[in-house]
N, C-alpha and C positions, 0 to 999 in steps of 0.2 A: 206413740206413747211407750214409752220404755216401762215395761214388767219390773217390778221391786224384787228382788231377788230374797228368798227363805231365809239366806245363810248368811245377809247383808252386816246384821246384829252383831253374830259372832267374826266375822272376820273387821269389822271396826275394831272389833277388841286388839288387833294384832298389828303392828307397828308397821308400815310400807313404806317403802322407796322405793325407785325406780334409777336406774341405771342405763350409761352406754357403754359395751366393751367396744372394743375394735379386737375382730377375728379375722383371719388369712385375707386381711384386706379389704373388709366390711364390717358395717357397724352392727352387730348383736346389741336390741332393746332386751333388761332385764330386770323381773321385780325381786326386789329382796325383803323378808316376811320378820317380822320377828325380831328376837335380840343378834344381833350382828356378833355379842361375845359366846353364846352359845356354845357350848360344848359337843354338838352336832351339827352337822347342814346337811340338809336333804335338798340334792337337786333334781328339778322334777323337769321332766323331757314330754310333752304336751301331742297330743296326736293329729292327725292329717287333717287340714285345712279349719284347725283350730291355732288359739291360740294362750297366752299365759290366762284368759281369762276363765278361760275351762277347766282348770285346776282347783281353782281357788276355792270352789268350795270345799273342796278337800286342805283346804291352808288355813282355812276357817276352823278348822277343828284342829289344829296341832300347835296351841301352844305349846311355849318350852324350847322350842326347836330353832336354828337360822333355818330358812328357806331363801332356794337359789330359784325362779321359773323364769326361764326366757322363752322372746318367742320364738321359734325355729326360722332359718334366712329366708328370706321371699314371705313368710309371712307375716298374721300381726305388723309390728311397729320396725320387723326385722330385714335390713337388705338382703336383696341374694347373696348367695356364693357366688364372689368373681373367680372364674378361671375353672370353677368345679360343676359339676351336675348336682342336682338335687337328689339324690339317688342316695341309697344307703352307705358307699363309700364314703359319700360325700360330706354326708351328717355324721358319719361317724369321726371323720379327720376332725369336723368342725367341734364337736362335743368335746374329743380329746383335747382339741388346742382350747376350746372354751375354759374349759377347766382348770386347763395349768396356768393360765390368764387370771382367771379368781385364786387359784393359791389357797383354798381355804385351809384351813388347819383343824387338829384334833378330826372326832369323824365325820365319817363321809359317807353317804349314802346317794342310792341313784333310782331315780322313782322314774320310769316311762309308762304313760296309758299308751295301750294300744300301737298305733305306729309310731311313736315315742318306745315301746317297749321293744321293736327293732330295732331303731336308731341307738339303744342304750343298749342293747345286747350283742351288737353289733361291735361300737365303741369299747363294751368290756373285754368281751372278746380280742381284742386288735389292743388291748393295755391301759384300758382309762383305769386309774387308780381307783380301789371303793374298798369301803370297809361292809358292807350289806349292799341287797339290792332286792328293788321290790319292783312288782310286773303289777299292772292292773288292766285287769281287759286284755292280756298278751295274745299280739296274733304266734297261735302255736300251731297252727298249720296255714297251707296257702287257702287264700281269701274263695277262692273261686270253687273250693273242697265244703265251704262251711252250709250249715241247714237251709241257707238262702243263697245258696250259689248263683239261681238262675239273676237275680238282686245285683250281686255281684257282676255279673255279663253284662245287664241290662247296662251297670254304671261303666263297663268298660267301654259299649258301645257309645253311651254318655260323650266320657271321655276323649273317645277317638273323633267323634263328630264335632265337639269342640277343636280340635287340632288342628281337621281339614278345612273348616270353615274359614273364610277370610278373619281377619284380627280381629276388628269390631265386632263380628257377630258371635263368633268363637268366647270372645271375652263376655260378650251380654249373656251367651246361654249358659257358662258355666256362673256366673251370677245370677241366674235368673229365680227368683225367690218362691216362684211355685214348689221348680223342682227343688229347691233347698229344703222346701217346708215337707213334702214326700219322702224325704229321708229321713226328716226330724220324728215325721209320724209313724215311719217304719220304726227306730230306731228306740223311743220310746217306750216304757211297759208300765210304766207310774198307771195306776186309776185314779188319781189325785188330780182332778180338773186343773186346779191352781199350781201346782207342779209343772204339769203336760204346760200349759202356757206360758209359763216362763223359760221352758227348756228352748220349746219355738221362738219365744224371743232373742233367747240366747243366740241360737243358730240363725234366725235373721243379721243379727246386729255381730256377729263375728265369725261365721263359716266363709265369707266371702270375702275375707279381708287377706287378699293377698297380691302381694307383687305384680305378677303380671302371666299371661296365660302359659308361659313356659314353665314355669316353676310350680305349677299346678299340675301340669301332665307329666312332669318329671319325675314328683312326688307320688303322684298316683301311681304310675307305673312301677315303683318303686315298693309301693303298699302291696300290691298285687300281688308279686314276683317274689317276694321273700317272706319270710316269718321265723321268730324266734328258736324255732328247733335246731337252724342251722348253726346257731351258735351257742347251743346251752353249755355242750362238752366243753368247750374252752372257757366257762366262765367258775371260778373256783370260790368265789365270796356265797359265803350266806345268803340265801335268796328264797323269799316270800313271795309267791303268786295269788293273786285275789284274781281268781274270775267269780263270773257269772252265770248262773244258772240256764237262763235262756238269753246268751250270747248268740245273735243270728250270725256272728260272722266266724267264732273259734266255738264249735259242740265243747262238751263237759270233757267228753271222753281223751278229746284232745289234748283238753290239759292235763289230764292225769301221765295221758303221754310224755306230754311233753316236762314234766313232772321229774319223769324218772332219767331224763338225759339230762340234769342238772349233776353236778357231782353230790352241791347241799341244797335241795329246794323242799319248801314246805307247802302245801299249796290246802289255799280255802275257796271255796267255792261260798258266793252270797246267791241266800234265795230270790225267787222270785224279781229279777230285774236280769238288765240285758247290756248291751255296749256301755251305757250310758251310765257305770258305777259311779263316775265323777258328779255328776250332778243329781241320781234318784238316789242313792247310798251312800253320800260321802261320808258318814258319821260312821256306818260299818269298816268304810275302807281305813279309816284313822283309827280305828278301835284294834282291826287288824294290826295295822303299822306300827301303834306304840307296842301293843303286848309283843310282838316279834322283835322292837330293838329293845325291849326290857329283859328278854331271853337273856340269861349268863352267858357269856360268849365263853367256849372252850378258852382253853389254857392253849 
């Protein structure tokens, strides 16, 4: 039985389509939000082993705006990368060329949650065009550093036992919806019964939806091994950080850190929630985002 989603209402209000591009030789699925004449698009870059649908409550609250969300390759509705790794090079070439493939015009923004906020800072970093850029959840330090690091092992070891197992079984344990739902429960901080339930529904019905088991440990290992710090110095656009207060996988502290290796970053920290800003605060994180692109932009 499928959970009704809170934010159902508001995002009916907002115009969708869905699209195919073709990237470096694959097909990118992608939803498009809103008025297409828009005088802004914000494209939103979705995080690890999620997909365009994890955003949307955040899409639900931004009329006014085009919105670009695809889903990342190998995931969602989206082929692999031929010929590339899933890896943060990887996503980042593909974001670049994603982009210059939509063409969009007037501005441009670039929204990554979480391992979306690598892949985007990555991307800027290496030349993707923006006119703003906003982090939600950014991992600002490595994963395995954060208040639940031993969390973090545990999933490494996760991870690694998926690999070495033969294909079948390898494939069923990294889907295996116990362990989905133990993440979902970690990862959560809503006390809102009716919240918590549909967040798990969420994560049943779309954490699993992926290509195939190489593009899962690709990703992973990829989530692991990097984080946003290493590219803040080269990113020179306007840039707004929404974290979270009890974030188990990026501390506070880290992002104030990682804060001050932007050239321009402003960074707000939301009470009281955790990874999961997209789905327990998405009306904060949009409250965020408009009053930052209403900012007078220097001369």
């Amino acid at each position: 039985m499928i959970v009704p989603s809170p934010y159902d209402e508001s995002l009916a209000r907002i115009p969708t389509r869905s699209h195919t591009l073709s990237v470096l030789g694959s097909k990118t699925r992608y939803w498009e939000y809103g008025d297409p004449a828009a005088p802004t698009t914000i494209l939103m870059v979705h995080g690890f082993r999620g997909d365009h649908h994890g955003l949307e409550p955040v899409v639900a609250q931004l009329s006014g705006f085009r919105i670009i969300s695809p889903d990342l390759p190998g995931f969602g509705e989206s082929e692999p990368l031929h010929g590339l790794r899933h890896d943060i090079a990887g996503y980042s070439r593909w974001l670049r060329d994603f982009l210059a493939a939509l063409a969009p015009t007037g501005r441009v923004v670039i929204l990554g949650h979480s391992f979306g906020s690598i892949v985007a800072a990555a991307a800027l970093a290496d030349g993707l065009p923006a006119d703003d850029v906003v982090l939600v959840n950014p991992i600002a330090s490595p994963a395995l550093s954060g208040p639940r690091g031993i969390l973090t092992r545990l999933a490494v070891f996760y991870y690694w036992a998926a690999a070495r197992l033969p294909e079948r079984l390898g494939f069923a344990l990294l889907r295996n919806r116990v362990i989905v739902r133990v993440m979902s429960v970690t990862m959560a901080k809503t006390q809102d019964r009716e919240l918590r339930r549909w967040i798990h529904d969420q994560h049943d019905r779309y954490f699993s939806a992926f290509a195939d088991r190489r593009v899962v440990l690709e990703a992973f290992t990829a989530s692991v091994s990097s984080d946003v710090s290493e590219f803040a110095s080269k990113i020179p656009e306007r840039t707004l950080l929404i974290a979270a207060e009890k974030d188990d996988i990026t501390p506070v502290a880290a992002q104030h850190r990682l804060q001050k290796l932007f050239p321009d970053a402003a960074l707000h920290v939301i009470p009281n929630v955790g990874h999961l800003i997209h789905y327990e605060m998405p009306v904060n994180a949009a409250d965020e985002l408009r009053g930052f692109l209403s900012e007078a932009r220097p001369a």
